[in-house]
N, CA and C atoms as a LAMMPS dump frame, in Angstrom:
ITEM: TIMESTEP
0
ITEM: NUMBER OF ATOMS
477
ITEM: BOX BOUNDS ff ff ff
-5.0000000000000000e+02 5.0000000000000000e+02
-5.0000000000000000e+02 5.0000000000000000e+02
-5.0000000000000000e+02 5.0000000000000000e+02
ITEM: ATOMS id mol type element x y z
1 1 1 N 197.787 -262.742 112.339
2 1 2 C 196.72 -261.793 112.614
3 1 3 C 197.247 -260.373 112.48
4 2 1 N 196.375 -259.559 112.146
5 2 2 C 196.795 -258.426 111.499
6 2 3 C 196.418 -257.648 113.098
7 3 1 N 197.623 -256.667 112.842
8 3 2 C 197.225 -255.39 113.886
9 3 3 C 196.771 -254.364 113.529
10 4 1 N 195.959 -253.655 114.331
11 4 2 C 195.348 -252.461 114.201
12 4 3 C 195.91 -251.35 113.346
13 5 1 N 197.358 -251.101 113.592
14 5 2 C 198.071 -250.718 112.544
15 5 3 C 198.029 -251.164 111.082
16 6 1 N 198.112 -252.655 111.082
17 6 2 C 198.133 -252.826 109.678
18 6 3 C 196.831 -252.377 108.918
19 7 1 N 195.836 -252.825 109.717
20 7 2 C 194.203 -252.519 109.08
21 7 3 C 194.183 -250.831 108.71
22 8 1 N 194.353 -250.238 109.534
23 8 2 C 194.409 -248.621 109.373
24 8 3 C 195.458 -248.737 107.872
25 9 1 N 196.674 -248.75 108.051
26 9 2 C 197.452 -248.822 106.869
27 9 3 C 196.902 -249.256 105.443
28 10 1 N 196.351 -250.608 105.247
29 10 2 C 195.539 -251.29 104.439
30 10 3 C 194.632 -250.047 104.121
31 11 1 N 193.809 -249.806 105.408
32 11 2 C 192.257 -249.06 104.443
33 11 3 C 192.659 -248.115 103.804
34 12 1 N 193.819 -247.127 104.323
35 12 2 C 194.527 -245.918 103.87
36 12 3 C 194.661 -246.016 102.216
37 13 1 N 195.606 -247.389 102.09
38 13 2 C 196.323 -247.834 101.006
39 13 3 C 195.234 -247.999 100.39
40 14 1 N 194.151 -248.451 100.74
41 14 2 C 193.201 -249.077 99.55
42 14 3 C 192.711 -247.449 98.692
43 15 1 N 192.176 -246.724 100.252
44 15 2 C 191.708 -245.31 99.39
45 15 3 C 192.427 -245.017 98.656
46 16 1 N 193.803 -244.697 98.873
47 16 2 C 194.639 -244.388 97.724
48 16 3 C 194.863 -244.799 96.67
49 17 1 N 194.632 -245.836 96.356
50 17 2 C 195.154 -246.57 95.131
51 17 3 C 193.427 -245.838 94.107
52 18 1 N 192.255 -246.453 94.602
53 18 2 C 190.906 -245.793 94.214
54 18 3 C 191.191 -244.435 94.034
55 19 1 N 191.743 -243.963 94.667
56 19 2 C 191.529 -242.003 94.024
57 19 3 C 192.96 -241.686 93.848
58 20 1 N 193.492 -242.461 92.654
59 20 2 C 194.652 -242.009 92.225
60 20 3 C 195.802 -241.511 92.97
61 21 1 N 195.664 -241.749 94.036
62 21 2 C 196.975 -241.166 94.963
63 21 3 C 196.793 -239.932 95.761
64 22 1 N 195.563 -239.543 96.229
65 22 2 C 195.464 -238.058 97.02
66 22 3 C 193.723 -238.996 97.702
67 23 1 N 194.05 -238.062 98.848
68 23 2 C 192.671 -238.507 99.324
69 23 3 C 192.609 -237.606 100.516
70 24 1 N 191.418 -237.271 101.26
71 24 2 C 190.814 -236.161 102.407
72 24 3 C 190.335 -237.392 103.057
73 25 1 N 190.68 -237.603 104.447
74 25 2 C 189.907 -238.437 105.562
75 25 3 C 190.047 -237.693 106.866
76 26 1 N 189.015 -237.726 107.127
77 26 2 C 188.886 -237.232 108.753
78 26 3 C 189.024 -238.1 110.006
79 27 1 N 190.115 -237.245 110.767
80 27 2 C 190.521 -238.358 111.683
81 27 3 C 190.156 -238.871 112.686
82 28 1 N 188.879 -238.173 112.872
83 28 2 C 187.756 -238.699 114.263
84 28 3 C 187.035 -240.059 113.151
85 29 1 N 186.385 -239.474 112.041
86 29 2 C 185.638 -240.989 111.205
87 29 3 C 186.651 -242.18 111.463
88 30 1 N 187.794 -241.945 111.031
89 30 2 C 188.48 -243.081 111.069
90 30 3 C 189.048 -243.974 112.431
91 31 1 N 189.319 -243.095 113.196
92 31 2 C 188.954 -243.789 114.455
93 31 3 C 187.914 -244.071 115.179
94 32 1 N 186.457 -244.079 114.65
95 32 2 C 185.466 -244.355 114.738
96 32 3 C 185.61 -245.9 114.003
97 33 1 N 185.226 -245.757 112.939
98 33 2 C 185.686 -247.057 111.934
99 33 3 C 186.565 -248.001 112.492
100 34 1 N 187.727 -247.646 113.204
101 34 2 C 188.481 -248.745 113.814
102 34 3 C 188.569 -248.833 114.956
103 35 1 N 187.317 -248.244 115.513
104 35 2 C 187.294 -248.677 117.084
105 35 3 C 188.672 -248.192 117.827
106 36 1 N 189.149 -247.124 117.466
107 36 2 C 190.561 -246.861 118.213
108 36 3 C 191.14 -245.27 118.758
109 37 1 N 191.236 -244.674 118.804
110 37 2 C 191.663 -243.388 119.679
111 37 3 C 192.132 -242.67 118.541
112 38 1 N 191.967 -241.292 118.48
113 38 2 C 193.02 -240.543 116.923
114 38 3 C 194.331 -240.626 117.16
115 39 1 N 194.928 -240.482 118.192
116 39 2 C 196.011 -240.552 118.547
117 39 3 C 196.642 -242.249 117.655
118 40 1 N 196.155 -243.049 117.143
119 40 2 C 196.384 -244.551 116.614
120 40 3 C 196.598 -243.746 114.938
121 41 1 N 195.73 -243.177 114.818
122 41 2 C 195.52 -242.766 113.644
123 41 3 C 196.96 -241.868 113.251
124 42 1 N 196.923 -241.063 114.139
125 42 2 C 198.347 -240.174 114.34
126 42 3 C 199.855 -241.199 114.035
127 43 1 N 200.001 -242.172 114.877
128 43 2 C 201.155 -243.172 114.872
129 43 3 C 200.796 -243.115 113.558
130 44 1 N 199.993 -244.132 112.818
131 44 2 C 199.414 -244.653 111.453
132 44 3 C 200.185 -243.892 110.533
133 45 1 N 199.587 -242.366 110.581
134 45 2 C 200.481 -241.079 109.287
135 45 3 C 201.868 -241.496 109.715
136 46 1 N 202.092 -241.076 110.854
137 46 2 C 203.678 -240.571 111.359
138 46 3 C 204.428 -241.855 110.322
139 47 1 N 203.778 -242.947 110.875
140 47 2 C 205.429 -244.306 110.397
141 47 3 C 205.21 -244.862 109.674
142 48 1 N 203.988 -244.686 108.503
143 48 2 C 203.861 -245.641 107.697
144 48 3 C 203.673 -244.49 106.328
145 49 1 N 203.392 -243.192 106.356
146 49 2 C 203.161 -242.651 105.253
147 49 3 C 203.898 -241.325 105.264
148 50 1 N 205.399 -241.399 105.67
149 50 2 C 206.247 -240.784 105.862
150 50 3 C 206.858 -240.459 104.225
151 51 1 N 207.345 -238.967 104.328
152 51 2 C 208.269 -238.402 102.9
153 51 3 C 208.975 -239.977 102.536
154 52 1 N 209.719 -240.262 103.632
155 52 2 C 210.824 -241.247 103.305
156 52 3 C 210.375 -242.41 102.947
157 53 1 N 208.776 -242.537 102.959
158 53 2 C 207.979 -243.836 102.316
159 53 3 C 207.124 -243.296 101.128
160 54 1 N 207.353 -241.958 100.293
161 54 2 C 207.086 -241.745 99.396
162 54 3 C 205.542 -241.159 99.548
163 55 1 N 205.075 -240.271 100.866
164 55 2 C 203.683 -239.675 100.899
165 55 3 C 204.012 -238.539 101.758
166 56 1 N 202.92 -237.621 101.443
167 56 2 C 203.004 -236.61 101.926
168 56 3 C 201.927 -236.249 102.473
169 57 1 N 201.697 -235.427 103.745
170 57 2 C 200.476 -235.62 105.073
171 57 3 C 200.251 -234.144 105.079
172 58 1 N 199.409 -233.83 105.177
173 58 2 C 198.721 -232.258 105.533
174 58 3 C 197.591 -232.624 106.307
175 59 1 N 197.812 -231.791 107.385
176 59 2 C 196.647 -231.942 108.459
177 59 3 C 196.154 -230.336 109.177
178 60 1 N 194.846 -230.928 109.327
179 60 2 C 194.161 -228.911 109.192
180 60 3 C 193.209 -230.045 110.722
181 61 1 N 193.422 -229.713 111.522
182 61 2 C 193.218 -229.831 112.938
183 61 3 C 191.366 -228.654 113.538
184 62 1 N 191.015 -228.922 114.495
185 62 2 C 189.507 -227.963 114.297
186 62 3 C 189.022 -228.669 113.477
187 63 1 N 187.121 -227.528 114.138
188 63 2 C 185.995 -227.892 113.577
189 63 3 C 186.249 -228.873 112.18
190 64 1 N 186.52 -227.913 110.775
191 64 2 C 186.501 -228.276 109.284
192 64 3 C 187.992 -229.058 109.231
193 65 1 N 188.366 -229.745 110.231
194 65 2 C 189.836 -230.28 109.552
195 65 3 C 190.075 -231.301 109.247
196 66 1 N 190.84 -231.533 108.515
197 66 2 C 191.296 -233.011 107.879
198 66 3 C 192.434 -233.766 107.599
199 67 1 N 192.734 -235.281 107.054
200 67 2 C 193.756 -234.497 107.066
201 67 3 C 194.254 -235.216 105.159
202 68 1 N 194.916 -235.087 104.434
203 68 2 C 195.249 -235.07 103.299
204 68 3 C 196.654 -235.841 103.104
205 69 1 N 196.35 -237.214 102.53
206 69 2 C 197.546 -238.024 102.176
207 69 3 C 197.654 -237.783 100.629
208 70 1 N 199.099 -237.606 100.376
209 70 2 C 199.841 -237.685 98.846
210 70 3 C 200.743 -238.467 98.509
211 71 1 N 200.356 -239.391 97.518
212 71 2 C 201.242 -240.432 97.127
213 71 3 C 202.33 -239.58 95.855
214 72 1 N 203.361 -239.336 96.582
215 72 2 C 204.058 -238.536 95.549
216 72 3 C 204.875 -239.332 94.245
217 73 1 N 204.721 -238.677 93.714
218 73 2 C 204.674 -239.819 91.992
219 73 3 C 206.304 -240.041 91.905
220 74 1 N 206.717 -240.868 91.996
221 74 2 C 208.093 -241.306 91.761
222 74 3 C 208.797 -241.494 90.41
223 75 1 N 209.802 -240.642 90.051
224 75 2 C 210.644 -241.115 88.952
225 75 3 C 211.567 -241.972 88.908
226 76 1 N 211.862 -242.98 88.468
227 76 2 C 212.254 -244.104 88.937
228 76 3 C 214.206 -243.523 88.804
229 77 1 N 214.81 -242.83 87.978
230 77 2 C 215.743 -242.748 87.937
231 77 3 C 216.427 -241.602 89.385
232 78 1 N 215.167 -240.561 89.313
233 78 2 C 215.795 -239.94 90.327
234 78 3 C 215.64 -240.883 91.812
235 79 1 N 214.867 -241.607 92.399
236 79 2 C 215.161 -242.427 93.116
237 79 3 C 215.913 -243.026 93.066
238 80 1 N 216.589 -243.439 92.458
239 80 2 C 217.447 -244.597 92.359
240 80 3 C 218.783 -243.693 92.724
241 81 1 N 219.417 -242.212 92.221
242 81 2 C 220.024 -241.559 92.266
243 81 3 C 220.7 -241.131 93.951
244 82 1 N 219.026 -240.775 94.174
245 82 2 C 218.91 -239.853 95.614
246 82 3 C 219.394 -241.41 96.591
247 83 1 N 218.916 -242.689 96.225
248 83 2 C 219.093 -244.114 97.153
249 83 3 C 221.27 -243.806 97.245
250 84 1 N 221.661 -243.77 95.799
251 84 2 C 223.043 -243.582 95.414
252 84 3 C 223.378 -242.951 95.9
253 85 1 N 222.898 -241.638 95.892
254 85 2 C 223.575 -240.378 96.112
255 85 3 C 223.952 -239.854 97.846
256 86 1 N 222.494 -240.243 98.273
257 86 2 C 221.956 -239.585 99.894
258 86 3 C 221.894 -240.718 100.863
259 87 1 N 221.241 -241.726 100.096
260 87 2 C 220.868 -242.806 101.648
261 87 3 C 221.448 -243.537 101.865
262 88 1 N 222.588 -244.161 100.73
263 88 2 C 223.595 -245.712 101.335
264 88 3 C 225.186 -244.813 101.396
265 89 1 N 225.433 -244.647 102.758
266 89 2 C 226.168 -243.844 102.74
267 89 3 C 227.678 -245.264 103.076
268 90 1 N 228.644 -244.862 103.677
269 90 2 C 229.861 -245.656 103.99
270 90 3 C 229.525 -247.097 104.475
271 91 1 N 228.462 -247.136 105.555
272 91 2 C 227.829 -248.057 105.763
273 91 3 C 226.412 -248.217 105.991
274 92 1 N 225.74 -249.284 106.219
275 92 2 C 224.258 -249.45 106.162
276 92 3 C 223.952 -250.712 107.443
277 93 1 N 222.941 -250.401 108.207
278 93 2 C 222.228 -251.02 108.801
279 93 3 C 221.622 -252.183 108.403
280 94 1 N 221.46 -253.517 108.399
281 94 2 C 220.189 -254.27 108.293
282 94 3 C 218.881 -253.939 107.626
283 95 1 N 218.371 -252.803 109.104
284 95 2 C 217.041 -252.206 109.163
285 95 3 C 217.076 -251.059 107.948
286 96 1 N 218.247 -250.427 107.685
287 96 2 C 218.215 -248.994 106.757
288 96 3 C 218.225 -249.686 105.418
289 97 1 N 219 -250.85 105.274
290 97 2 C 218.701 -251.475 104.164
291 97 3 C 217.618 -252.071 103.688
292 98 1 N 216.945 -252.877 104.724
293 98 2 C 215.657 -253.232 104.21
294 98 3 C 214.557 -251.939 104.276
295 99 1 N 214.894 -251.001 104.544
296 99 2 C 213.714 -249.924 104.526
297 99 3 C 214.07 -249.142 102.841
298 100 1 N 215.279 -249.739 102.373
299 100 2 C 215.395 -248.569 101.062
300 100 3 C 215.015 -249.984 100.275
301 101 1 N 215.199 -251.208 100.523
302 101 2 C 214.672 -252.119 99.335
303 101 3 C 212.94 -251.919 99.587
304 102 1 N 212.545 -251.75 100.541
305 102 2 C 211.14 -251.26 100.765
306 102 3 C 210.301 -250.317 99.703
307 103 1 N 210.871 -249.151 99.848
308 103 2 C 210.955 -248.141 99.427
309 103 3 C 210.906 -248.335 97.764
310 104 1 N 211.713 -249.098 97.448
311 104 2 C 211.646 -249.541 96.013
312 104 3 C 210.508 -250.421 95.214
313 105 1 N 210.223 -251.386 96.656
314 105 2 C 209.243 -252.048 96.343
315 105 3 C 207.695 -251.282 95.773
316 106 1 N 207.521 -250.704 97.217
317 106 2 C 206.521 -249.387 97.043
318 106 3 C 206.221 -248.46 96.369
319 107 1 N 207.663 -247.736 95.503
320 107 2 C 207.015 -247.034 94.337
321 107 3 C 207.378 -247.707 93.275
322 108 1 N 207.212 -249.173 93.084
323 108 2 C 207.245 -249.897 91.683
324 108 3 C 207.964 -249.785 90.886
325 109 1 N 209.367 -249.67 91.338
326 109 2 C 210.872 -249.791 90.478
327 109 3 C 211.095 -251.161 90.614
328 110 1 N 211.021 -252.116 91.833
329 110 2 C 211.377 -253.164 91.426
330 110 3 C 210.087 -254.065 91.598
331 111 1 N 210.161 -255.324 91.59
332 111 2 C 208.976 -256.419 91.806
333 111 3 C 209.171 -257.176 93.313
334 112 1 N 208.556 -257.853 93.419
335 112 2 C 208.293 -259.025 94.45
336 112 3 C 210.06 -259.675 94.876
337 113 1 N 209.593 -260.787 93.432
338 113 2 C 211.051 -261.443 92.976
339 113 3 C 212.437 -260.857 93.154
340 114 1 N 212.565 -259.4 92.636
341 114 2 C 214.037 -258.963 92.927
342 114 3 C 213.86 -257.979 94.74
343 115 1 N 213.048 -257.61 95.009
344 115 2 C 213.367 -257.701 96.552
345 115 3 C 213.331 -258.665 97.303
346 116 1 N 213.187 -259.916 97.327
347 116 2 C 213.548 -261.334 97.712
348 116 3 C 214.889 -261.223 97.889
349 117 1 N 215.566 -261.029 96.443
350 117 2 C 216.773 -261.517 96.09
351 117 3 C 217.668 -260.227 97.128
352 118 1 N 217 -259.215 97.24
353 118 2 C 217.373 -258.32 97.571
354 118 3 C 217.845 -258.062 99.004
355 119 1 N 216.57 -258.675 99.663
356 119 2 C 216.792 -258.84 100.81
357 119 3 C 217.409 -260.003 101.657
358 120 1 N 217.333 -260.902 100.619
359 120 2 C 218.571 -262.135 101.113
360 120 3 C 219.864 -261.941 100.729
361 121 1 N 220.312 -260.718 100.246
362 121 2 C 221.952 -260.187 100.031
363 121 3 C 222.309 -259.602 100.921
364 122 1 N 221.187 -258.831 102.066
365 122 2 C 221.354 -257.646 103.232
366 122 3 C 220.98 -258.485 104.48
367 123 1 N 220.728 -259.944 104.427
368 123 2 C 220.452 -260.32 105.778
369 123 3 C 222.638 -260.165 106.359
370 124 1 N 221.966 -260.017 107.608
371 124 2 C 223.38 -260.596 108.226
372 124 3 C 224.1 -262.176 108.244
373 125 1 N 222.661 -263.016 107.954
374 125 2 C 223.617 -264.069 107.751
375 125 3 C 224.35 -264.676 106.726
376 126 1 N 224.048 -263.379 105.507
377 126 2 C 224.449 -263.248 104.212
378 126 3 C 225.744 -262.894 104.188
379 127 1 N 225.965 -262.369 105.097
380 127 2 C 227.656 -261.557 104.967
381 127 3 C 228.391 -261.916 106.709
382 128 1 N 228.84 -263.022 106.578
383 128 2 C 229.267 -263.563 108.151
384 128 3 C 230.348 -262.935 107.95
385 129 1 N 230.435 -261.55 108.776
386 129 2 C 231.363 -261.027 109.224
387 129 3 C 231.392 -260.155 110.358
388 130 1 N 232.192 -259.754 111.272
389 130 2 C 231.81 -258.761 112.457
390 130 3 C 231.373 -257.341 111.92
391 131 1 N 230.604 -256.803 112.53
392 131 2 C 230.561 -255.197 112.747
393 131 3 C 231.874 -254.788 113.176
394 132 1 N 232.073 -253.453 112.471
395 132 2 C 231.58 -252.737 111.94
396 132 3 C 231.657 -253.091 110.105
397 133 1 N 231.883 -254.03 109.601
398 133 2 C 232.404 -254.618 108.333
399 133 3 C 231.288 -254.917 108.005
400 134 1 N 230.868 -255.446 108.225
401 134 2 C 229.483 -256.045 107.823
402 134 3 C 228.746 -255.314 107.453
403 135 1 N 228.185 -254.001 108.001
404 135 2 C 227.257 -253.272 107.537
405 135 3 C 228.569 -252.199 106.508
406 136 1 N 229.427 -252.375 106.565
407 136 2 C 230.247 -251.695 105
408 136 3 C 229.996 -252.473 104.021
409 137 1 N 230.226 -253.635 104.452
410 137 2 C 230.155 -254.517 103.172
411 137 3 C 228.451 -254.661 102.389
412 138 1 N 227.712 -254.104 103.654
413 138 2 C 225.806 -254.18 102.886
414 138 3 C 225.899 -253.319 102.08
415 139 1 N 226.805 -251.975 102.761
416 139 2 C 226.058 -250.776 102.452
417 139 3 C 226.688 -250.524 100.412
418 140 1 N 227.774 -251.021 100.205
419 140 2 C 228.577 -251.89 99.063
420 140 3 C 227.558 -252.722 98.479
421 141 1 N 227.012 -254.001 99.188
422 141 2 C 226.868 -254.551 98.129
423 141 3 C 225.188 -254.15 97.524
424 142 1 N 224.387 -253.159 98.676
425 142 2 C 223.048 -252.329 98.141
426 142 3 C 223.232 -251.633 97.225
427 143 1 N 224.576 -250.889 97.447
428 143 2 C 224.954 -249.536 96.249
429 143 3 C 224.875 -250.402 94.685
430 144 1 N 225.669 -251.565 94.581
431 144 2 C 225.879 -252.229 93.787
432 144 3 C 224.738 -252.573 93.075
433 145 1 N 224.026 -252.926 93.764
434 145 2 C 222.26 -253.339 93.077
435 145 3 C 221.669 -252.104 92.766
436 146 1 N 221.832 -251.287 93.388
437 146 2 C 220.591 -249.996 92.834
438 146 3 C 221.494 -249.563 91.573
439 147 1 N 222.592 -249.842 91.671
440 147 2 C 223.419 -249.142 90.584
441 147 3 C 223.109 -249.848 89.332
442 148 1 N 223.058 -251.097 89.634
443 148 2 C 222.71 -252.175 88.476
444 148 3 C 221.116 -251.858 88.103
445 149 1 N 220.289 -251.459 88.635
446 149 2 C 218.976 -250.917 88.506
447 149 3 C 218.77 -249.544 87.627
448 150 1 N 219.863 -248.94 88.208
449 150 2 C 220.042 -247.68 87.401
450 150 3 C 220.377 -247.737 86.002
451 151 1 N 220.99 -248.505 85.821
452 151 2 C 222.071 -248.69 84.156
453 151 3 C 220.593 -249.235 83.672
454 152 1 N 219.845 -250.395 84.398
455 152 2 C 219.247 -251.339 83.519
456 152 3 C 217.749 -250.302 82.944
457 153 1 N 217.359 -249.181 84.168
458 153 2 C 216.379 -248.084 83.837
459 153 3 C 217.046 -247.451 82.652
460 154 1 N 218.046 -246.86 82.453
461 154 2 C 218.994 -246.301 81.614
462 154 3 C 218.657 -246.74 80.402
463 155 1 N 219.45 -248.301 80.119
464 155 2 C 218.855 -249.204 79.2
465 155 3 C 217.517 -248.66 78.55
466 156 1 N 216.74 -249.404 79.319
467 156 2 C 215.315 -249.422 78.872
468 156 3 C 214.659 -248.059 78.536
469 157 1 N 214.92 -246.925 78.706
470 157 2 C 215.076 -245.598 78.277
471 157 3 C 215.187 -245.489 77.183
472 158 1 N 216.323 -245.448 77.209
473 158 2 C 217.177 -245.509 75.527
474 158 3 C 216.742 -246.913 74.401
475 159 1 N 215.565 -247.678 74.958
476 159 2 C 215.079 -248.155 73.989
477 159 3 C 214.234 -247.89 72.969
């Protein structure tokens, strides 16, 4: 059963995809619509349509306000770069790992199939070893895959 969160998320996602990636919703309608407090609506932006999940939020508060989601258009190489460069640092979390194979999923660099594979390389019971090793050895063997993602974008470029 889906939570209130997810439904809010869903309807969000649906507008977006229909109007190309930008959309104006007002945040009293929508907590009208879901039977729920704005403050729900608020959580909703904050953790699910965050920079670091690839959207961007403008909110104009008062009478005329609204608030404005942006699905910011992803280049698949500079993501893959900034994942290299900025986010898998010495070591990696579980949770930080599955939030950047996420992340990939979401702006359509990879598919279904290779975040499967992806995320059964970053479970912990994938790499039986103690902390603090374990999350060195994720944060290694994530770098390794996006890197292999990178060459293979590369590739297909230069085709």
């Amino acid at each position: 059963m889906s939570t209130i969160t997810d439904l809010i998320t869903n309807h969000i996602l649906l507008l977006l995809r229909h109007a190309d990636g930008e959309i104006n919703i007002q945040r009293n309608e929508l907590a009208e619509k879901f039977s729920c407090a704005p403050s729900q609506i608020n959580y909703v932006l904050e953790t699910r349509f965050s920079i670091d999940k690839g959207y961007l939020v403008e909110s104009k508060r008062g009478g005329g306000g609204y608030i404005r989601i942006f699905k910011i258009p992803v280049d698949a190489h500079s993501l893959l770069m900034e994942i290299i460069d900025v986010q898998i640092g010495r070591s990696l979390s579980q949770i930080e790992a599955e939030k950047i194979v996420q992340r990939l999923l979401d702006a359509g660099v990879i598919k279904v199939n290779q975040a499967n594979i992806m995320y059964a390389a970053i479970q912990r019971e994938s790499i039986p070893i103690n902390l603090p090793w374990r999350d060195i050895v994720r944060a290694s063997i994530l770098r390794n895959m996006v890197r292999a993602l990178l060459h293979q974008s590369k590739k297909e470029e230069g085709e």
